[in-house]
C-alpha positions in Angstrom: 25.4 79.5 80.6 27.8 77.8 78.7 26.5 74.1 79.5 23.0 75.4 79.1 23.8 76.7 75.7 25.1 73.0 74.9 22.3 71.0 76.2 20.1 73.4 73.9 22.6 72.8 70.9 22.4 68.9 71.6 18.8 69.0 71.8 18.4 70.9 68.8 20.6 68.1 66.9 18.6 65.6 68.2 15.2 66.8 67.4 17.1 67.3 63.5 18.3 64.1 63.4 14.9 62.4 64.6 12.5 64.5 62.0 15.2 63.1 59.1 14.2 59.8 59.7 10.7 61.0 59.9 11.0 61.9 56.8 12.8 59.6 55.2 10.6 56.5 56.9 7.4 58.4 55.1 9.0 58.6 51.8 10.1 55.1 51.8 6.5 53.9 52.8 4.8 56.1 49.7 7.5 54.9 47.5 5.7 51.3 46.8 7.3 48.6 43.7 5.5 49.2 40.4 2.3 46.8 40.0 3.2 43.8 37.9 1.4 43.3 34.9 0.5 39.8 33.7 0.3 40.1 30.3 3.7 39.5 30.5 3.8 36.7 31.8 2.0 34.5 29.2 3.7 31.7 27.5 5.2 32.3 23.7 5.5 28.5 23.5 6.2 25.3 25.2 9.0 23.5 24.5 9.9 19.9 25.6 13.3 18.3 26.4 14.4 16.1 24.0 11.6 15.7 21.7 10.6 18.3 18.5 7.2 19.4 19.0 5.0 19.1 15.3 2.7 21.5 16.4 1.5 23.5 20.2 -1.8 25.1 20.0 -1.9 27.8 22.8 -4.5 29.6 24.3 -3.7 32.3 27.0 -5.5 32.5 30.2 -8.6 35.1 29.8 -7.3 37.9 31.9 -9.7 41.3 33.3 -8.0 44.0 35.5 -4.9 42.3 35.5 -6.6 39.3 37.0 -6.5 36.1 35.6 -9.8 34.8 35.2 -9.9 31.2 33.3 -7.0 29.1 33.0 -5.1 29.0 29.5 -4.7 25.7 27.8 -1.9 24.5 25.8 -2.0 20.8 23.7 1.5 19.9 21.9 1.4 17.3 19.6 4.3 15.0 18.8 5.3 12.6 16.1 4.2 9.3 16.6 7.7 7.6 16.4 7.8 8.9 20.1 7.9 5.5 21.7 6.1 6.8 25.3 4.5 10.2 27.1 6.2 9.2 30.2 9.0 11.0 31.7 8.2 14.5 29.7 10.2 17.6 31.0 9.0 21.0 30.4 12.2 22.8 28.9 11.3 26.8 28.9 13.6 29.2 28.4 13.9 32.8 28.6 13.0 32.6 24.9 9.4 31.5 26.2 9.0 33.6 29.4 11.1 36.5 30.9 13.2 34.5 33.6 14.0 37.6 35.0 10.4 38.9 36.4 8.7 35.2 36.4 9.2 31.7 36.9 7.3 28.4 36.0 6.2 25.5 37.8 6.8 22.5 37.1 10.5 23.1 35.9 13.1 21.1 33.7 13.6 19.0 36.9 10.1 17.8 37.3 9.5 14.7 34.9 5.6 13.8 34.4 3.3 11.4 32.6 1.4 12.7 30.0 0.2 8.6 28.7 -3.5 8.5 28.3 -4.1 12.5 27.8 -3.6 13.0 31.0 -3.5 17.3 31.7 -1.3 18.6 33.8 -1.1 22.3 35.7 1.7 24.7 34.9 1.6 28.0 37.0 3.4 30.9 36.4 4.6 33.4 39.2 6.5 36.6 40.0 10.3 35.3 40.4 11.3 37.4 43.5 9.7 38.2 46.6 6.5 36.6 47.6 6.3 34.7 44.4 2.6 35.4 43.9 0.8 32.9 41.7 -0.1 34.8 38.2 -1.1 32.5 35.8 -1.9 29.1 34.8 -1.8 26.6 32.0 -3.5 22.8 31.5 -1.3 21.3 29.5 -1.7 18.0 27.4 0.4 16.2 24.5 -0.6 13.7 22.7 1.2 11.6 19.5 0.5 12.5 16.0 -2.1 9.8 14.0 0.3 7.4 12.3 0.1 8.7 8.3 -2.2 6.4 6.6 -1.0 5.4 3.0 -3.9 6.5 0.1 -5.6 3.6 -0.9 -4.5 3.6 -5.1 -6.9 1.7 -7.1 -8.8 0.7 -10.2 -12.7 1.1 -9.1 -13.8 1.1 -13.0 -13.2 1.4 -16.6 -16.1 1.6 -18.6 -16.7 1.6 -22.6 -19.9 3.6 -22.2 -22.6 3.3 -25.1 -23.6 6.9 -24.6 -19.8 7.5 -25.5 -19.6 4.6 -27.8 -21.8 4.4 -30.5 -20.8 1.4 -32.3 -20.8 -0.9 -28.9 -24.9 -2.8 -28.1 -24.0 -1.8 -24.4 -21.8 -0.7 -22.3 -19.1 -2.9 -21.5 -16.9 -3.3 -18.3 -13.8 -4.7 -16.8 -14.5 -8.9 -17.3 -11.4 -10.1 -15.6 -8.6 -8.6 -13.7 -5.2 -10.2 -12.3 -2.6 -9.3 -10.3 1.1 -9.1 -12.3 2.8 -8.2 -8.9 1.5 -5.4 -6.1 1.6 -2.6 -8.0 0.7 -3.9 -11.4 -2.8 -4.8 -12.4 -3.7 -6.1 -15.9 -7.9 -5.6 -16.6 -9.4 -7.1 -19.6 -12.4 -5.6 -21.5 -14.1 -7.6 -24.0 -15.7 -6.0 -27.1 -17.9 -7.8 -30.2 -16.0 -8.8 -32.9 -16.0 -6.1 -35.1 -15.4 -3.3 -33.0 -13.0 -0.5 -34.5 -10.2 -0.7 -31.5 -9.0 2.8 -32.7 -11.2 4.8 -31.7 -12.7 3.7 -28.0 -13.8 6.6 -25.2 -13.2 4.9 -21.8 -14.6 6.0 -18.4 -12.2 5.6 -15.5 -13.4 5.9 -12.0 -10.2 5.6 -9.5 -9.1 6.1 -5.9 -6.0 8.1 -5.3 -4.7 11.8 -5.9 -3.7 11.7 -9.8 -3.9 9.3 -12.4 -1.5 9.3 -16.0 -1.9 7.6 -19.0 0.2 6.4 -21.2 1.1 4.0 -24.5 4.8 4.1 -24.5 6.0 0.8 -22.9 9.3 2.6 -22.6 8.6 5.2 -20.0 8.8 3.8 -16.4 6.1 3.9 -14.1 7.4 6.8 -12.0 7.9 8.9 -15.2 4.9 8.7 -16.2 3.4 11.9 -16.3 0.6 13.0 -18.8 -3.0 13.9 -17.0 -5.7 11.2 -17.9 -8.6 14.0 -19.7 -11.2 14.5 -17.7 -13.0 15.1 -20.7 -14.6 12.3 -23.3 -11.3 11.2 -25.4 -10.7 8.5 -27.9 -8.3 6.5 -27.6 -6.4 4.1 -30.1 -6.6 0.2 -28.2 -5.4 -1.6 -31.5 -2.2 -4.1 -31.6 0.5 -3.8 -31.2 -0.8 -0.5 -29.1 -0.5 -0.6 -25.2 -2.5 1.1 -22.9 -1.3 1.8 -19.1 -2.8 3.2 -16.3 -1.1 4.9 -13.4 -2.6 6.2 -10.2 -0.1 8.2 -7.9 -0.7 9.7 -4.8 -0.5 13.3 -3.8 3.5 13.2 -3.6 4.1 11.3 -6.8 5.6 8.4 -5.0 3.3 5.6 -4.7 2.3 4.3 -7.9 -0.2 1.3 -9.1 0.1 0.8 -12.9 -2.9 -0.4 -14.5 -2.3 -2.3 -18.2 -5.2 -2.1 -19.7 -6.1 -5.0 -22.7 -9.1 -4.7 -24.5 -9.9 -7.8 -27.4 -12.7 -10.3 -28.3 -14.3 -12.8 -26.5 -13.9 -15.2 -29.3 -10.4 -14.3 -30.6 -10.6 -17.8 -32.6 -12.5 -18.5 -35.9 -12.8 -21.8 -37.3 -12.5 -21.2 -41.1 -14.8 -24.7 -41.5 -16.2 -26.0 -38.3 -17.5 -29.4 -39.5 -15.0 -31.1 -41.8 -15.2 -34.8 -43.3 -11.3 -36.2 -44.2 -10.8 -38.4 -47.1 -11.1 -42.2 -46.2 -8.3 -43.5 -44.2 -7.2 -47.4 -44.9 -7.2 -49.6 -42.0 -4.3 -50.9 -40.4 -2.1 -47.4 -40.6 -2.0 -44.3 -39.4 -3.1 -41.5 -42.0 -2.1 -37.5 -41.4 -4.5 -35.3 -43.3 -3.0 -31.9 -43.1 -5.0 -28.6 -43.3 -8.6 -30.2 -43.1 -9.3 -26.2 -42.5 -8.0 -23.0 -40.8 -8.0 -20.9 -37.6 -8.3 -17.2 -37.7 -7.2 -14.8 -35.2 -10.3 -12.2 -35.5 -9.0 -11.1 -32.1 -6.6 -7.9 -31.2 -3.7 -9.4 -29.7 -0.8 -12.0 -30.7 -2.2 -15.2 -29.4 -1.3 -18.7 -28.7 -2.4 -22.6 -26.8 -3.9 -22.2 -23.5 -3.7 -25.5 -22.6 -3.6 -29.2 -24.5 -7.2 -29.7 -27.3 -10.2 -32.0 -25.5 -12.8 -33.4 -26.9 -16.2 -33.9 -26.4 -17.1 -37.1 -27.4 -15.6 -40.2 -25.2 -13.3 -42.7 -26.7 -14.6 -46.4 -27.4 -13.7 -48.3 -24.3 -11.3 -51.4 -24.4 -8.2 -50.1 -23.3 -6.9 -48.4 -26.2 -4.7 -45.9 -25.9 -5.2 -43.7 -29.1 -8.2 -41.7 -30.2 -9.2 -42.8 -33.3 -9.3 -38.8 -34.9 -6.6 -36.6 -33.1 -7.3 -32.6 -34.1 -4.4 -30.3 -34.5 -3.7 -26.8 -34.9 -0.6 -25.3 -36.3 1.3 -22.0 -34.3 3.6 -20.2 -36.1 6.8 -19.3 -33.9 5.9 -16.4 -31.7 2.2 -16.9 -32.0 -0.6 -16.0 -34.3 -1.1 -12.0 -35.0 -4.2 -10.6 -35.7 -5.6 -11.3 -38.6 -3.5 -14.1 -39.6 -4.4 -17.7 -39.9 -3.1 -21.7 -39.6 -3.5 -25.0 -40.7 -5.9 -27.4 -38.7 -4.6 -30.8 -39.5 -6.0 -34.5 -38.8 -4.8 -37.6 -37.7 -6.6 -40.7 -38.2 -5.1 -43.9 -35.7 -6.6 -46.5 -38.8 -4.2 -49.4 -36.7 -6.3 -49.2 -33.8 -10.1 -49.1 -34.7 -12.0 -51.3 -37.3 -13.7 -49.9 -40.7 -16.3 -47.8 -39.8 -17.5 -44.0 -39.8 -16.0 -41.8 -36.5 -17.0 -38.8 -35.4 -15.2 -35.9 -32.7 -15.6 -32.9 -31.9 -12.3 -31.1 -31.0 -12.3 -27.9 -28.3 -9.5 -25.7 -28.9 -8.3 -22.8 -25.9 -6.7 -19.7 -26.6 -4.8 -16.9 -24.6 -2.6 -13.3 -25.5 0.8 -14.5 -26.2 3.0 -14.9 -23.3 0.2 -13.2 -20.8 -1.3 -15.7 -18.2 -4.2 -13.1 -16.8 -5.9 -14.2 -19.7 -6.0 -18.0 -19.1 -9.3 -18.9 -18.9 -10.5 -15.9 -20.5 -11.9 -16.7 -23.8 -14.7 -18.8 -25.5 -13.2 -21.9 -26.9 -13.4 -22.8 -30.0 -14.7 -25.7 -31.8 -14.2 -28.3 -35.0 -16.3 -31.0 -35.7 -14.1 -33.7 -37.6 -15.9 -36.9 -39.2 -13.7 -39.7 -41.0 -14.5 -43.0 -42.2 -11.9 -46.1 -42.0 -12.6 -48.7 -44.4 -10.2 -51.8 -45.6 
């Protein structure tokens, strides 16, 4: 009795110890990991080693029933002072994805080409057990456009008639030249005549702003007073200055303008045939202010280059012209509306009695300015003289 009673009590233990583990095997089995979701697995951003990023456009893979469905796409851009796309090295941290629950493919220690917008396939999967494949990303870089400088320039600057009243037509820019490269000089020529105190311009410009001024003082840079948009008068007469500046969107770059606006005949011939008083033959005779020249322009102005003439001197070798034409220059030069002497000389030691005849071109320019060489009408005296014995 007694053994029987033990082989019962061991067989009820065992048949205790066996339905336990039944039990606990069927809870284990029902008792399944949580279903990921992949939502959170998408990329915040996409950092690189070793170079800023200007910008990285991402967009997430399309995902239905916590399936993704489409690929996402992500293009970085970098600044074009990087020197080459080769050797780029994903750098995410758990900043950008949870490092915990996921990892990414290639990692820091994969370098890759990206020259020549090549794409390349990041995938993202679970980071423990069967490291299931979630999601995936094409990603490309490519280098920022270098920044192209604005173009800053003069394209026009008009006295319009419609806006001008007193002008025949509308006059434009007749010659422009290059002080250095960023300072232009334009020259507008007007009838003589024209009140320069009260002239509306039309300026037509590239570039982000353009300033005005007439104070000589102020430095390019500082110069800071809106051109009107509107119709405005301006005052253009000597000793007034008129500058231009065009500046980019920044301020920085700026091309200065200096605008000069005269007469295309800044010289008048007070008499322009004269007839000197005999000379005696066998000397020189000086014959000083025969007549005048007038400054009728509206800057200070001086000798372009050396007086021709336009007759041709009688052949035989001599060395002298028999009338030699003049013109005094006050120190400094002539002013507006001033005037000087025009004087004569008459080589009597070189040519024989007789009646002679020139005609003597005179060329003018703005005082100390070289844009306007060339720039002006000449001007012209006709001088007759008569050497007898």
């Amino acid at each position: 009795m007694k053994r029987t009673f033990k082989l019962q009590s061991i067989g009820i233990l065992l048949f205790t110890i066996i339905f336990m583990m039944s039990c606990d095997s069927s809870d284990e089995s029902t008792n399944t990991p949580q279903e990921v979701s992949i939502e959170e697995a998408k990329l915040s951003n996409f950092p690189l080693l070793g170079i800023q990023s200007i910008s990285v456009d991402i967009t997430d893979p399309v995902i239905t029933e916590n399936k993704e469905v489409t690929y996402g796409e992500i293009k970085i851009t970098v600044p074009s002072t990087v020197t080459s796309l080769e050797d780029i090295r994903a750098a995410i941290t758990s900043e950008e994805l949870n490092l915990s629950k996921f990892s990414i493919s290639p990692g820091i220690d994969v370098a890759l080409s990206f020259e020549n917008e090549k794409v390349h396939v990041f995938t993202i999967s679970t980071a423990t057990g069967n490291k299931e494949a979630l999601l995936h990303y094409n990603v490309s870089i490519v280098k920022e456009l270098p920044p192209v400088p604005e173009t800053l320039k003069l394209t026009g600057f008009t006295f319009e008639k419609s806006k001008n009243p007193s002008l025949p037509n509308d006059v434009t820019i007749s010659k422009r030249a290059d002080v250095n490269i960023s300072y232009e000089k334009i020259y507008l020529l007007v009838p003589v005549g024209t009140d320069f105190t009260n002239l509306v311009p039309t300026v037509a410009y590239e570039g982000s702003n353009l300033y005005y001024s007439q104070d000589t003082s102020i430095a390019p840079v500082d110069m800071n007073v809106a051109f009107p948009e509107g119709d405005t008068s301006f005052d253009f007469e000597y000793p007034k200055e008129f500058l231009l500046a065009i500046k980019d969107k920044n301020n920085e770059e700026v091309k200065l303008i200096g605008v000069i606006v005269d007469v295309v005949n800044p010289v008048k011939i007070e008499t322009v045939s004269v007839t000197t008083p005999d000379a005696t033959e066998g000397a020189f005779r000086y014959f000083p202010n025969v007549t005048k020249w007038i400054n009728q322009g509206n800057h200070k102005i001086n000798f372009q280059k050396t007086t021709t003439y336009e007759d041709v001197d009688p052949e035989g070798g001599i060395t002298f012209k028999a009338i030699t034409v003049e013109r005094n220059l006050p120190s400094g030069g002539l002013i507006p509306g001033e005037s000087a002497n025009v004087n004569v000389q008459v080589s009597a030691s070189y040519y024989p009695e007789g009646t002679y005849k020139t005609t003597a071109v005179f060329y003018t320019k703005i005082f100390q300015d070289n844009g306007s060489d060339d720039l002006f009408e000449s001007a012209k005296v006709t001088v007759t003289s008569k050497i007898v014995k």
